[in-house]
TORVEXMI-126955 format. One record per residue (C-alpha): x, y, z; residue number from 0. Coordinates in Angstrom, 2 decimals, decimal comma, always signed. Each point is the difference from the previous one (the first is absolute). Layout:
<node px="X" py="Y" pz="Z" i="NUM"/>
...
***
This chain:
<node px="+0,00" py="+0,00" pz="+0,00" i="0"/>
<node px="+1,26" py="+3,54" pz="-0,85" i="1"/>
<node px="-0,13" py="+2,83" pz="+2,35" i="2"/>
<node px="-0,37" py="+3,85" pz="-1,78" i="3"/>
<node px="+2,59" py="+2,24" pz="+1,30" i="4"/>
<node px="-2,69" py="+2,64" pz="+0,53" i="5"/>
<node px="-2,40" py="-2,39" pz="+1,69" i="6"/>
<node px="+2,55" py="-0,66" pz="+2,54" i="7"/>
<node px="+1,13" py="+3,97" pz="-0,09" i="8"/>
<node px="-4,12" py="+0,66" pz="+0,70" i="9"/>
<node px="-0,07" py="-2,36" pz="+3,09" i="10"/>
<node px="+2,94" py="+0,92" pz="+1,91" i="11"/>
<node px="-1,12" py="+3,46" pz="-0,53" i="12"/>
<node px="-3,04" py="-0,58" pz="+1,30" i="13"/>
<node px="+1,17" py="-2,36" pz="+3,18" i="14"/>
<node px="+2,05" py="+3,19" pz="+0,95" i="15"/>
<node px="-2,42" py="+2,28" pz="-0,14" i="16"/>
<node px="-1,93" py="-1,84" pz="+2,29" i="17"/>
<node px="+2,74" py="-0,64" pz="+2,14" i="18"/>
<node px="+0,56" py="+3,56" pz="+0,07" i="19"/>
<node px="-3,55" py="+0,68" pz="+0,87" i="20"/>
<node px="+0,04" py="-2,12" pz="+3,02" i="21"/>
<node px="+3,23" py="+1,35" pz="+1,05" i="22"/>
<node px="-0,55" py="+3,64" pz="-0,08" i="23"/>
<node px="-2,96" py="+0,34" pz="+2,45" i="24"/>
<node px="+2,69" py="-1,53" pz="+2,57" i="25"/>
<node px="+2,64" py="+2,38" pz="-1,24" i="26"/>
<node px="-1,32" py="+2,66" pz="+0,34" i="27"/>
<node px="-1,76" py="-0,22" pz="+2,94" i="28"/>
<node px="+3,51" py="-0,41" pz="+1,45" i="29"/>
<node px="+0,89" py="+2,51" pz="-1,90" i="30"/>
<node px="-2,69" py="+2,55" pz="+1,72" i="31"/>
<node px="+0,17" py="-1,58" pz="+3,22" i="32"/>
<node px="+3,40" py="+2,06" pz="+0,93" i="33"/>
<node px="+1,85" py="-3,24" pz="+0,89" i="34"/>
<node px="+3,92" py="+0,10" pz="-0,72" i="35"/>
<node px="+1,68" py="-0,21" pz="-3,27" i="36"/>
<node px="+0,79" py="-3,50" pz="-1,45" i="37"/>
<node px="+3,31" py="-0,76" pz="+0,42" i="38"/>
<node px="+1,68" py="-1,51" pz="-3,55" i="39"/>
<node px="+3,15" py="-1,96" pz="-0,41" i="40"/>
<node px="+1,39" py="-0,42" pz="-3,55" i="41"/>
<node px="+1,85" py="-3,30" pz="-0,41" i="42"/>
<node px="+2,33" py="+0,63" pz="-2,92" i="43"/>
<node px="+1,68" py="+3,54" pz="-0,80" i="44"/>
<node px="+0,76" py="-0,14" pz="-3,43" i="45"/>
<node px="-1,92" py="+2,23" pz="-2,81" i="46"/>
<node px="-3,37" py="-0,16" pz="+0,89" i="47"/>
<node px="-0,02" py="+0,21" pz="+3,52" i="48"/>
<node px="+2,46" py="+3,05" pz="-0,24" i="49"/>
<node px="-1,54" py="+1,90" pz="-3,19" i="50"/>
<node px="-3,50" py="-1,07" pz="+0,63" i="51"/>
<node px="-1,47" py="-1,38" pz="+3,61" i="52"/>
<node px="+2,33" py="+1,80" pz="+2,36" i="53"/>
<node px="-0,99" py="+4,08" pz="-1,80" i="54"/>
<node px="-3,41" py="-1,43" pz="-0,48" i="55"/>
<node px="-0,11" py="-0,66" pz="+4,10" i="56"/>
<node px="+1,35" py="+3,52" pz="+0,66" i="57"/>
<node px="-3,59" py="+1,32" pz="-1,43" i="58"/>
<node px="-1,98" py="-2,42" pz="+1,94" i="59"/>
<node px="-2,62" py="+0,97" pz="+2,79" i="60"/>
<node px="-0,63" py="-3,57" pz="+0,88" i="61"/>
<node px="+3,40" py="-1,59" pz="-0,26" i="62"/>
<node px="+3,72" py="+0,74" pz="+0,39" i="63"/>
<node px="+3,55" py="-1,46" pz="-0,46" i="64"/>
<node px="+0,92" py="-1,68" pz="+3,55" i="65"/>
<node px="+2,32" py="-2,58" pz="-0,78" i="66"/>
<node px="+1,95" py="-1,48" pz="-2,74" i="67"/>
<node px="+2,00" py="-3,46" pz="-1,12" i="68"/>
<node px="+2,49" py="-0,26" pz="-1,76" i="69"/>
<node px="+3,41" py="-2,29" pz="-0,60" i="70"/>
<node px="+2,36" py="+3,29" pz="-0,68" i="71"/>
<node px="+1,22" py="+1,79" pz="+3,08" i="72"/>
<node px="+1,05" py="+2,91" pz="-2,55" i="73"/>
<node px="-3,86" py="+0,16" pz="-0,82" i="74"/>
<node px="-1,46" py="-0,13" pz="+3,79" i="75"/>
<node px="+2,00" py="+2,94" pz="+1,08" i="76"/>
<node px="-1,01" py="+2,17" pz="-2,81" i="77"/>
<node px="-3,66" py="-0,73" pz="+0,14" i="78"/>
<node px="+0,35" py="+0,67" pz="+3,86" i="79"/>
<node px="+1,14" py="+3,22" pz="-0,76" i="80"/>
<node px="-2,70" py="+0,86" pz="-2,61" i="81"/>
<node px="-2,88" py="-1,23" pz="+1,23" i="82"/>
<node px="+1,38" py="+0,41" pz="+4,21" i="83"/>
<node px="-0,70" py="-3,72" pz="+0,62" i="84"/>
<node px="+0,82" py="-1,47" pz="+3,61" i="85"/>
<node px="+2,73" py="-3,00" pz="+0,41" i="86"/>
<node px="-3,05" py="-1,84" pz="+2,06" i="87"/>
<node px="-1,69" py="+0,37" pz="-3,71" i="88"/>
<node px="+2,88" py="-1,28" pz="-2,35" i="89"/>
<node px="+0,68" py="-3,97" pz="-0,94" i="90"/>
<node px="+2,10" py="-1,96" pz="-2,13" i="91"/>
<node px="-1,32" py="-3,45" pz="-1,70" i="92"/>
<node px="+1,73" py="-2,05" pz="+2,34" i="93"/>
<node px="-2,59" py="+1,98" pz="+3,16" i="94"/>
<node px="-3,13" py="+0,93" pz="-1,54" i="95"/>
<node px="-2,00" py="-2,24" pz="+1,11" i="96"/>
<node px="+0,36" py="+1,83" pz="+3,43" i="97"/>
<node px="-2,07" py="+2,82" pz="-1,78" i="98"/>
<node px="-3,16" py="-1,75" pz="+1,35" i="99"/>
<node px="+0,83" py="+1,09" pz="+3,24" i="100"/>
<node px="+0,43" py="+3,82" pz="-0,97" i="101"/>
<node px="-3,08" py="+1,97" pz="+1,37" i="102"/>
<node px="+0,77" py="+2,62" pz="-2,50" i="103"/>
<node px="-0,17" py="-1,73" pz="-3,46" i="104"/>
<node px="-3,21" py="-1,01" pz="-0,72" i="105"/>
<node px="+0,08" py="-0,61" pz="-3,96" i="106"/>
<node px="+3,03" py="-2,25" pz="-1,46" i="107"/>
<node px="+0,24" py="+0,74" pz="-3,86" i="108"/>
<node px="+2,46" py="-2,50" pz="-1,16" i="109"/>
<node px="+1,77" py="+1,84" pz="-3,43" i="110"/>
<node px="+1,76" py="-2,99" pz="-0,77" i="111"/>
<node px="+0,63" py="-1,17" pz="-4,06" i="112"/>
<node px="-2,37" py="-3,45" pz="-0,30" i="113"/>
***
């Protein structure tokens, strides 16, 4: 049986669109509520994470850089710098799995190539 690209294009589009719908009451309730901001750690520092998602949480209201992993102690200092990350808040790959324990990082976005 043969699946149509735009069939399977339609679909997706449509499952996230109703993800989003059921998502965004909760958000933004949250959002209103005047809770804290959600903490995000970016797993990977290469490209994206430096040209897109780190700037991109700079303009949040909802979210903001708290931590960061990374293999390249060259990197980790000069994101601490930019972005004013604590030590408590930085991990290598050999430690991250101690991030679960951080009360600041609530969101783990794993940049990592597949």
């Amino acid at each position: 049986m043969k699946h149509e690209p735009r069939a399977r294009r339609a679909f997706i589009k449509q499952l996230a669109l109703g993800a989003g719908a059921l998502v965004l009451p909760k958000f933004r309730a949250y959002a209103e509520s005047g809770e804290k901001r959600l903490g995000v750690a970016l797993v990977g520092l290469g490209h994206y994470s430096s040209g897109q998602l780190a700037p991109a949480l700079e303009l949040t209201k909802h979210c903001y850089l708290a931590g960061i992993v990374s293999g390249t102690p060259a990197k980790v200092e000069t994101w601490q710098k930019r972005y004013r990350i604590p030590d408590r808040n930085v991990y290598t790959y050999e430690n991250f799995d101690r991030i679960a324990d951080n009360p600041h990082i609530d969101v783990v976005y794993v940049v990592l190539p597949n």
